[in-house]
C-alpha positions in Angstrom: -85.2 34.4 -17.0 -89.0 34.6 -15.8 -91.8 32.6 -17.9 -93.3 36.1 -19.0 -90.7 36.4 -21.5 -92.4 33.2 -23.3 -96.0 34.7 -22.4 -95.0 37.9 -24.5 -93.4 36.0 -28.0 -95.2 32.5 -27.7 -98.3 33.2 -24.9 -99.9 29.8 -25.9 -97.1 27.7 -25.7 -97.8 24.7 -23.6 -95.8 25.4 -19.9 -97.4 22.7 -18.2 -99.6 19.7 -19.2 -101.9 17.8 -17.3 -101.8 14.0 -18.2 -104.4 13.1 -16.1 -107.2 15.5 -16.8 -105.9 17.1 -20.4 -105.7 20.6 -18.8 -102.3 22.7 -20.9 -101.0 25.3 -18.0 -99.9 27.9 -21.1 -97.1 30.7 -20.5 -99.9 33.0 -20.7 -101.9 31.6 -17.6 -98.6 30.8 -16.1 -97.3 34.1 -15.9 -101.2 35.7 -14.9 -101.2 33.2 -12.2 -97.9 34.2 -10.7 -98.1 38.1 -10.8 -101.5 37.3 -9.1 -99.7 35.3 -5.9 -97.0 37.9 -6.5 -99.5 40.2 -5.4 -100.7 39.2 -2.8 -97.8 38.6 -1.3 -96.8 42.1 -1.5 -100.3 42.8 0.3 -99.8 40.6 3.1 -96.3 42.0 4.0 -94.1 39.0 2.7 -91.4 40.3 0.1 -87.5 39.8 -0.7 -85.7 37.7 1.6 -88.9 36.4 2.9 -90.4 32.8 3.1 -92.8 30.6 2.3 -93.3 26.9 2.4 -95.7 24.7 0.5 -97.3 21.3 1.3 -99.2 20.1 -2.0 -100.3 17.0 -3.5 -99.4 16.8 -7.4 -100.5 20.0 -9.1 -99.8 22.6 -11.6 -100.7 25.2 -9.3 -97.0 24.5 -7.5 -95.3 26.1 -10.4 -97.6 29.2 -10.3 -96.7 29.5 -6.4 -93.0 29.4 -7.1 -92.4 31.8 -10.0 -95.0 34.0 -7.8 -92.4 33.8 -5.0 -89.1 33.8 -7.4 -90.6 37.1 -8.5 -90.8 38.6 -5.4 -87.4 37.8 -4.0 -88.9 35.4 -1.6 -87.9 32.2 -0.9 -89.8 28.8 -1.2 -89.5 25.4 0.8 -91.8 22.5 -0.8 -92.6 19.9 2.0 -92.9 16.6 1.4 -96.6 15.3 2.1 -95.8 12.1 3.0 -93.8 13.4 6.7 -95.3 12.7 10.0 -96.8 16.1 11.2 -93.9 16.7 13.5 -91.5 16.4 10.1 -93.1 18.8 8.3 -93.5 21.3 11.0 -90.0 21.0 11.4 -89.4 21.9 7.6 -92.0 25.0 8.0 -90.4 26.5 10.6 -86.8 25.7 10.0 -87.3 27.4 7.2 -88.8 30.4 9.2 -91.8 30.3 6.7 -94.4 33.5 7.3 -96.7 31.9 4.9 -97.9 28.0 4.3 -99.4 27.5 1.0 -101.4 24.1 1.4 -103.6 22.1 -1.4 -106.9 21.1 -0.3 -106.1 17.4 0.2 -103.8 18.1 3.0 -106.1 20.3 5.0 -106.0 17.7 8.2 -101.9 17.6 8.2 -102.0 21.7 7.5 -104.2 21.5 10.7 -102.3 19.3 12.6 -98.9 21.5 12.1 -100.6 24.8 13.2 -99.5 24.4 17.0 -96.4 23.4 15.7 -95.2 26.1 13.5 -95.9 29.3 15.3 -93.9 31.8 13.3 -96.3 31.3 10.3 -98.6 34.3 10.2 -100.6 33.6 6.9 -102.1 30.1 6.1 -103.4 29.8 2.5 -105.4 26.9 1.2 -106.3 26.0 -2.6 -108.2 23.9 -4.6 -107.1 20.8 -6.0 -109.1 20.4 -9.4 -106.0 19.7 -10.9 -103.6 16.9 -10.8 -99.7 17.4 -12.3 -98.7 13.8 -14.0 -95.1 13.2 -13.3 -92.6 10.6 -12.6 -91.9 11.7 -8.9 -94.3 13.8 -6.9 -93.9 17.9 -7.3 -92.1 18.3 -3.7 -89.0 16.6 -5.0 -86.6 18.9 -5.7 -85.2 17.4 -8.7 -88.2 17.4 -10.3 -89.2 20.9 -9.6 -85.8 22.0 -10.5 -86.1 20.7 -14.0 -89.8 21.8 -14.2 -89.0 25.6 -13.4 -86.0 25.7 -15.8 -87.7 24.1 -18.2 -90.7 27.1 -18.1 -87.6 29.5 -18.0 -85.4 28.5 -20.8 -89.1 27.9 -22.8 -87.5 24.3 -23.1 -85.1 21.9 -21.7 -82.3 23.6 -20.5 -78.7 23.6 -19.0 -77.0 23.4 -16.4 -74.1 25.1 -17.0 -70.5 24.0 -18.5 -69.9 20.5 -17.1 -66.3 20.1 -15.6 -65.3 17.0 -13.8 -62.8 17.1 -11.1 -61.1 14.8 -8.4 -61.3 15.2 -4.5 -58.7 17.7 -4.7 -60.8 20.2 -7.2 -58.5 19.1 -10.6 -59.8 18.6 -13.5 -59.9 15.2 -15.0 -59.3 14.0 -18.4 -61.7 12.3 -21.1 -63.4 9.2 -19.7 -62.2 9.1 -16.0 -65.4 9.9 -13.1 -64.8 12.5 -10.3 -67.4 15.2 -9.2 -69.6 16.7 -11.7 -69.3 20.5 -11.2 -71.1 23.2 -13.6 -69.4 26.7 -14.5 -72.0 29.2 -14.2 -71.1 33.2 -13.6 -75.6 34.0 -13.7 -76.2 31.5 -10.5 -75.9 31.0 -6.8 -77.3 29.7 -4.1 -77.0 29.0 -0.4 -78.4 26.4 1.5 -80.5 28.0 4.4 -78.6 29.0 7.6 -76.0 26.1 6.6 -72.7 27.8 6.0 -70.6 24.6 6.2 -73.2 22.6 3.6 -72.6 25.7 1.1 -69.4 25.4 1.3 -69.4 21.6 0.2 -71.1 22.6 -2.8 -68.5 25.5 -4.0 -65.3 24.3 -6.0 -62.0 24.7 -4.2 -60.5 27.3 -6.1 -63.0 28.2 -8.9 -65.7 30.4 -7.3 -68.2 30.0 -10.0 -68.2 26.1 -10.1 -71.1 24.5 -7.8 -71.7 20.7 -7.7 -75.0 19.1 -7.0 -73.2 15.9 -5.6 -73.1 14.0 -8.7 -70.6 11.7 -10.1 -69.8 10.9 -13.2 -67.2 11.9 -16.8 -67.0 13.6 -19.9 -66.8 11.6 -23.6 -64.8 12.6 -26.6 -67.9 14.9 -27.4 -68.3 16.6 -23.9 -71.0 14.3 -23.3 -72.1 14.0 -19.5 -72.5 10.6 -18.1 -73.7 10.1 -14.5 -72.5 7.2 -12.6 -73.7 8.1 -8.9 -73.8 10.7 -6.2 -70.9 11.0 -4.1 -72.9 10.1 -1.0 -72.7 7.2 -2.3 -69.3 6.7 -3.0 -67.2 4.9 -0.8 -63.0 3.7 0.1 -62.3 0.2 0.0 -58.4 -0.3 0.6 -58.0 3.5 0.1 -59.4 3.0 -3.9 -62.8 5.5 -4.5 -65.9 3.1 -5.7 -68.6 4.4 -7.2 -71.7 2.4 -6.5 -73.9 3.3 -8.9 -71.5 2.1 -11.8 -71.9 -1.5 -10.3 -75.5 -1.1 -9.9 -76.1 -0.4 -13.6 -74.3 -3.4 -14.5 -76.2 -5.8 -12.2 -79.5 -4.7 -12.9 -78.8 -6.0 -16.4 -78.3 -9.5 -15.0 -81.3 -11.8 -16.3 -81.8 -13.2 -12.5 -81.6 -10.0 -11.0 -85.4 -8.0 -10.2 -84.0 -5.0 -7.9 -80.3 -4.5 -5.9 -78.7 -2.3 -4.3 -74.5 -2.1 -3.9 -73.6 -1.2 -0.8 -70.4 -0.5 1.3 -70.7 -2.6 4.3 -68.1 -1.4 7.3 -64.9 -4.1 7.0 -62.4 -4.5 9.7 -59.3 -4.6 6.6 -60.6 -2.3 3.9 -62.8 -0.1 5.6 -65.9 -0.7 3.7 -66.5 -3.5 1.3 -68.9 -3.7 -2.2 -71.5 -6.2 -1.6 -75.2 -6.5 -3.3 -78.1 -6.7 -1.8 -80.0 -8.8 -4.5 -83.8 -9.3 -5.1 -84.4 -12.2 -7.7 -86.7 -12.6 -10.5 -89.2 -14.9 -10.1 -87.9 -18.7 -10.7 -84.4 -17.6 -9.9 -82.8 -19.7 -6.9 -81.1 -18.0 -3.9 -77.9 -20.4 -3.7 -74.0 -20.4 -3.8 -74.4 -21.1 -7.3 -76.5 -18.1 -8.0 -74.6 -15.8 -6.2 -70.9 -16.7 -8.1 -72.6 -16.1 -11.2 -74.0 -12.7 -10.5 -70.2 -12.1 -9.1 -68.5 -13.5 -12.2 -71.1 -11.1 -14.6 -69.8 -7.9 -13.1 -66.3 -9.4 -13.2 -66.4 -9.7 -16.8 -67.9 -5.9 -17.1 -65.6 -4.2 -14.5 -62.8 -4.3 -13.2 -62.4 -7.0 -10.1 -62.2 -4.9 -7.4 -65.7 -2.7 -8.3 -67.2 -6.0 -7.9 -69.4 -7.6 -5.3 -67.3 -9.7 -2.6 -70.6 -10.9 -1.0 -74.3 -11.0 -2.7 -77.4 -11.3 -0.1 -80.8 -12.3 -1.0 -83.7 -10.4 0.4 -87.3 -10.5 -0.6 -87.9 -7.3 -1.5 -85.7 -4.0 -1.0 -86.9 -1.6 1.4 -88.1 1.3 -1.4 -90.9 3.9 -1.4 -93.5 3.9 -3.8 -91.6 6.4 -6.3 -88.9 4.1 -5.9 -86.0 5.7 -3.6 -84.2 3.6 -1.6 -85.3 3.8 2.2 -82.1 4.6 3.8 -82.9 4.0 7.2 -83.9 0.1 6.5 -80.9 -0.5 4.1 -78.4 0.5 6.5 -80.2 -2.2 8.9 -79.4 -4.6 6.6 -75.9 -3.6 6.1 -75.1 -3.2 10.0 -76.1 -7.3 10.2 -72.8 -8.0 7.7 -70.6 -5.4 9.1 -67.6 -6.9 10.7 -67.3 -6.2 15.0 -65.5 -3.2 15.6 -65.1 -2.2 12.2 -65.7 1.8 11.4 -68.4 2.5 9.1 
């Protein structure tokens, strides 16, 4: 469902608005804007099955580049700014982009790609007079995802039928966490010349159940609750732990600024919980300290969900929209992983 149905019944409704400068991006201007790019598309040879990628700081003017492309049957790749130039070059032509939409701000990394990305025949520049307030840049998928189906549902939207299932693909009941899959028959996807990731993705026996890699269960009211992502799930003594569930309960401890719960490898179990615990100003890094963030999850979950080890850093390694730098945590982890033991 394209935002022109909203431009025809409720043309000035608000699609986008710009915190930052006050600009409103209506379904009207949204939907000019995107036949426009549709357009020239068309005139510069790039149609269905096609691609495009995009390198842009925060603006509007994303949105009217991918329902430009959605309409056309071509696909778009958002790059992340922040990549070195050999990153993002990678990105553009993994993604065998013929055109590379670039905001005006990142005219010297667009330039340092060019040698780098040779089966790009069209490089597009625009302006950046506007600036998209949000609470992750626009290149993150998630935050595009909900963006675009919020223009195309004229309002927050759904998923899908939520159905929560157990390594095996059955169903569980009320209450109990597995993998979050959504019935749809309207959708499908495939993740670029990456049979074997699609795959992960599809339910085991239900061909219209995908899963986004999120964990969490159902309440009496069919009520979704995430706990995690299964990437970040891991076996201890052959017993599934879901991270995020013990991070949610020690980020509520009063001494507790940041953590993250990790698995670290462990010659018995496999992989042990431990936390990797920044502390709130005032708060002392001692033997003492660490039992009592121990004994708080104990009393919220059970015992073995909980921390075996807590280990106090300064400050956990995290980017400025606050994901966790994976790279530097799993340094961290491989200094309290026990010799020989498999991660």
């Amino acid at each position: 469902m394209y935002p022109g149905r909203y431009a025809a019944v409720a043309p000035d409704r608000p699609a986008v608005h710009e915190a930052a400068t006050g600009r409103t991006l209506t379904y009207r201007e949204l939907e000019g804007a995107s036949v426009r790019f549709a357009h020239w598309l068309r005139a510069h040879d790039v149609g269905k099955g096609d691609h495009i990628a995009v390198v842009t700081v925060n603006d509007a003017t994303a949105f009217e580049l991918y329902w430009g492309a959605v309409r056309s049957g071509v696909y778009v790749t958002f790059v992340n700014t922040h990549l070195a130039p050999v990153e993002a070059a990678y990105l553009v032509d993994d993604c065998d982009a013929k055109v590379l939409v670039v905001s005006a701000p990142l005219a010297d990394l667009a330039e340092a790609i060019v040698p780098l990305t040779p089966k790009v025949t069209h490089r597009v520049a625009f302006d950046e007079n506007t600036v998209y307030l949000s609470p992750a840049p626009i290149y993150h998928a998630a935050l595009l995802r909900y963006g675009v189906s919020t223009q195309a549902l004229g309002g927050p939207g759904t998923l899908g039928l939520a159905r929560i299932c157990d390594e095996n693909g059955n169903r569980l009941p009320t209450g109990e966490i597995g993998t979050v899959y959504f019935e749809r028959d309207d959708f499908s996807f495939e993740y670029h010349t990456d049979p074997e990731k699609t795959a992960s993705t599809r339910h085991p026996f239900e061909s219209n159940w995908y899963t986004t890699g999120d964990i969490g269960s159902l309440d009496e009211d069919d009520y979704l609750f995430l706990t995690g992502r299964d990437k970040f799930t891991i076996i201890s003594g052959g017993v599934n732990i879901y991270l995020q569930e013990i991070e949610n309960v020690l980020a509520l401890h009063p001494s507790i600024a940041d953590v993250a719960v990790v698995g670290v490898p462990d010659a018995d179990r496999g992989e042990r919980v431990e936390a990797f615990v920044q502390l709130v100003p005032g708060a002392e890094e001692s033997d003492e300290t660490e039992g009592d963030i121990i004994g708080f999850c104990r009393q919220r979950l059970s015992h073995f969900k909980c921390p075996r080890h807590v280990r106090f850093v300064d400050e956990l390694p995290r980017t400025p929209t606050g994901k966790m730098v994976e790279g530097r945590l799993g340094e961290l982890i491989a200094q309290y992983a026990d010799t020989g033991a498999l991660s």
